[in-house]
N, C-alpha and C positions, 0 to 999 in steps of 0.2 A: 429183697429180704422178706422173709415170715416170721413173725415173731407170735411164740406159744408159751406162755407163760404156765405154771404152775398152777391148778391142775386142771389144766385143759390139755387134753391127749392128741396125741397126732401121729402117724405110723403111715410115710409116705415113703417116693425114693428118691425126694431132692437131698444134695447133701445138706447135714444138718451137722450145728454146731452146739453140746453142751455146754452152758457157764457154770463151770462147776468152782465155787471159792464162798469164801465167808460169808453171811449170811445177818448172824446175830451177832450184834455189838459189833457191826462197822458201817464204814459207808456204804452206800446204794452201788459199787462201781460196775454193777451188770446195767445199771440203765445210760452210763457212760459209755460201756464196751457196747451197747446193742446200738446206740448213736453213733459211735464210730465203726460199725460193722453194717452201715442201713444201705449203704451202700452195693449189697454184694449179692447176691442169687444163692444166700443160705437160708436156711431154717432155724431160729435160735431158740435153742430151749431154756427160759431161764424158771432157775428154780426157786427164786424170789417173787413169792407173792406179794401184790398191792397191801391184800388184807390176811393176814394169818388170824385164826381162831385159837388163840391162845387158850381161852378156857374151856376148848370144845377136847377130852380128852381123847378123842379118834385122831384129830388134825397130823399129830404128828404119826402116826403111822402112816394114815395118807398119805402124806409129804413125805416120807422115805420110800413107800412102794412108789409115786408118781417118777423120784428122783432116779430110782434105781433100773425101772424099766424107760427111761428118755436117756439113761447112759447107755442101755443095751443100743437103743433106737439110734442114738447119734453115729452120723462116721464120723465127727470126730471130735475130741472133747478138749475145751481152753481149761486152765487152771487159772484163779488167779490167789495169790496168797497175801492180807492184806496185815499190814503193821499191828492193826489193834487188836488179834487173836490167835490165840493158836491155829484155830481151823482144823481138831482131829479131826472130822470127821473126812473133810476134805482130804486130811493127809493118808487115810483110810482109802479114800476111792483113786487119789493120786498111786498107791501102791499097790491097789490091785488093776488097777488100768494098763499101768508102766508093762505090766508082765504081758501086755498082748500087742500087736502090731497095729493096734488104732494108731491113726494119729493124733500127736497130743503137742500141746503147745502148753509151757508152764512159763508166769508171770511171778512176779512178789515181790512186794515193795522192797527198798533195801533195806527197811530197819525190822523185817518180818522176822519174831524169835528164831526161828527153828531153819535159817537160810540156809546154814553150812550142814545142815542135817538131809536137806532137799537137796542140793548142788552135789553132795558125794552120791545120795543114794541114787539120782541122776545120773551121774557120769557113769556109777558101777553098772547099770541097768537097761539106762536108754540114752548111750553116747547119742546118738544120733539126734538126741534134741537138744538144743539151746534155749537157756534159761533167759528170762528177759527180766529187766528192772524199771517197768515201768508202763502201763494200761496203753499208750498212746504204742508203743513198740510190741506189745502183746499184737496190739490189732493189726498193727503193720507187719507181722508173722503169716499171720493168717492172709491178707490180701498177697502178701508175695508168694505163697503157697499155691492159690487160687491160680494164680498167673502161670504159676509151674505144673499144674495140673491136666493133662488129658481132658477135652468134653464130655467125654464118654461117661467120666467118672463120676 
């Protein structure tokens, strides 16, 4: 595994995995998922910085252009959606991602508000994927993907 955090760029042709989920006002669980993903021959982009420059008023442009081109870059992007936030923005990149043939793997706690809002607009969009409830079953999505996958790819 490579792990590239935020905003450090990378534009290679290993497959690469966005963490793309909450951020402000929840737990750390990208440095959970990148623990249980160390294992794998991905690239992880996570877009949780160590140190955010809160009072730097660039930062957060930065940090949406960095997020928006490692979405482009990833082939393929986790979701995870976590109890203590809404996550628009998240549910923003979840609905514009849905509409392409990336692959995509979507997690969220069970008590996440907005579940039966993800789960319908899921099934109507991207049957094809299964929602998980829970970070340890997220990651094991993804390794049994890995397994199912061509070298080539």
């Amino acid at each position: 595994m490579r792990y590239i955090e935020a905003l450090a760029s990378y534009r290679g042709p290993e497959k690469s995995l966005f963490l793309a989920g909450g951020i402000t006002g929840c737990p750390d669980w990208q440095k959970g998922m990148v623990e249980m993903l160390s294992g794998t021959d991905l690239v992880l982009f996570n877009p949780r910085r160590a140190e955010f420059p809160i009072h730097d008023p660039l930062a957060a442009e930065q940090q949406i252009r960095w997020e928006n081109l490692h979405l482009r870059y990833a082939t393929e992007i986790l979701f995870w959606f976590p109890c203590e936030t809404l996550c628009p923005i998240v549910l923003y990149e979840l609905g514009a991602w849905s509409m392409t043939n990336k692959r995509i793997y979507i997690g969220m706690h069970p008590d996440y508000p907005r579940r039966q809002d993800v789960e319908i607009q899921t099934k109507l969009i991207r049957s094809d994927v299964a929602i998980v409830y829970s970070l340890e079953d997220l990651a094991e999505q993804v390794y049994v993907a890995l397994l199912d996958r061509p070298a080539s790819t």
